[in-house]
C-alpha positions in Angstrom: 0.0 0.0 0.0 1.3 3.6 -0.9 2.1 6.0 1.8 0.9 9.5 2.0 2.7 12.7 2.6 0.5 14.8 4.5 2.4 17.5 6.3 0.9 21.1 5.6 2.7 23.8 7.6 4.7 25.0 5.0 7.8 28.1 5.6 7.2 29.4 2.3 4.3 29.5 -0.2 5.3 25.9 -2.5 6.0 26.6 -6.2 5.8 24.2 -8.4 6.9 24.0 -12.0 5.4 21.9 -14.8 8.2 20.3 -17.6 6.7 19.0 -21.0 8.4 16.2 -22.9 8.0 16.9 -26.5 9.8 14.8 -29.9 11.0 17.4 -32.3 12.1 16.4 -35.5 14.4 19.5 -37.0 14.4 19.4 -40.9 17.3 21.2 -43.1 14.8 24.2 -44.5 14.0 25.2 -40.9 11.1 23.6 -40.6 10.3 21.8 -37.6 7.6 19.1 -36.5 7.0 18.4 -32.4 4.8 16.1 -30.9 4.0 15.4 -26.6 6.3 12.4 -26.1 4.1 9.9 -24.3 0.8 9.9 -22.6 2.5 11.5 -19.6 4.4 14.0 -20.8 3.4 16.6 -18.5 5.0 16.3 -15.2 5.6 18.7 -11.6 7.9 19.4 -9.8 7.1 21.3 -6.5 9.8 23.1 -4.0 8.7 23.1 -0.2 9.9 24.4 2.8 9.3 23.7 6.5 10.6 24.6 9.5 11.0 23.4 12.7 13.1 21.8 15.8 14.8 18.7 14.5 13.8 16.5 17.3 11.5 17.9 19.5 8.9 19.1 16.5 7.4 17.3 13.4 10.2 17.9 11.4 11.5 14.5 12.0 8.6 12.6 11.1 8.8 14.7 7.8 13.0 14.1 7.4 12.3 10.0 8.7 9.1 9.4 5.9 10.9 11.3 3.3 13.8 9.6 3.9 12.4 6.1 4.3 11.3 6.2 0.5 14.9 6.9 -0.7 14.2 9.2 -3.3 12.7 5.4 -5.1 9.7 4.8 -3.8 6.5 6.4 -4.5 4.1 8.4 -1.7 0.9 10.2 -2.7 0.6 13.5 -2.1 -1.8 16.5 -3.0 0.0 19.6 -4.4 -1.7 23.5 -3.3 -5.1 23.6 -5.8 -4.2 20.3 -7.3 -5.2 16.9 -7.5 -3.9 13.9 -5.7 -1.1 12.3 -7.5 1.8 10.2 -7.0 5.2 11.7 -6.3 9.3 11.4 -5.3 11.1 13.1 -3.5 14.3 13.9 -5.1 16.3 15.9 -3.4 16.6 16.8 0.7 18.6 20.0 1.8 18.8 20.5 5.4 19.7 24.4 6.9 20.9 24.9 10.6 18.9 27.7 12.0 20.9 26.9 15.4 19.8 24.7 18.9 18.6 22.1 16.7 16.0 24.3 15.0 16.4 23.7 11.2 14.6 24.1 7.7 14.4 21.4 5.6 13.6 21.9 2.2 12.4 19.2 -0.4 11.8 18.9 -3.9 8.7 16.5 -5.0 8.6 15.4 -8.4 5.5 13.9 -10.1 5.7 10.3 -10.8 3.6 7.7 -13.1 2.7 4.3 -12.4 0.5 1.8 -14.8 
């Protein structure tokens, strides 16, 4: 069974950015034919923030599920004004703010499952 992320109490507003895979077939006069590569060829990828005391607060339940999935395994998630989907998450960066308060910021990135 898939996992949901469900923390909320974002630092920052998210922002999320949308990539398209596209096939482009450059001919010799300048011409040019493109086409969306897949059925999925739309996919996010969100930047979060949060905050917190690295112990003590919920930031380690964040930094201990994140980190359980090791940037392989899937977790369903529900992006700001979105729709539930399935995402990684690809990358962890961890800021000392000082006495073990810190600000961990993660990057989710939409994936696709049959």
């Amino acid at each position: 069974m898939t996992d949901t992320f469900t923390w909320r109490r974002y630092v920052a507003e998210p922002s999320g950015e949308t990539a398209f895979a596209v096939d482009k077939a450059q001919y010799g006069d300048g011409y040019s034919q493109t086409a969306a590569s897949g059925i999925n060829n739309a996919q996010d990828t969100w930047t979060l923030d949060f905050e917190g005391h690295r112990i003590t607060d919920e930031l380690a339940a964040i930094e201990a599920f994140l980190r359980a999935k090791c940037g392989a395994t899937s977790f369903y998630w529900t992006p700001p004004n979105g729709a539930l989907g399935l995402y990684r998450c690809t990358t962890l960066k961890r800021t000392d703010l000082s006495d073990g308060w810190m600000r961990l910021s993660v990057t989710f990135e939409q994936n696709f499952q049959p």
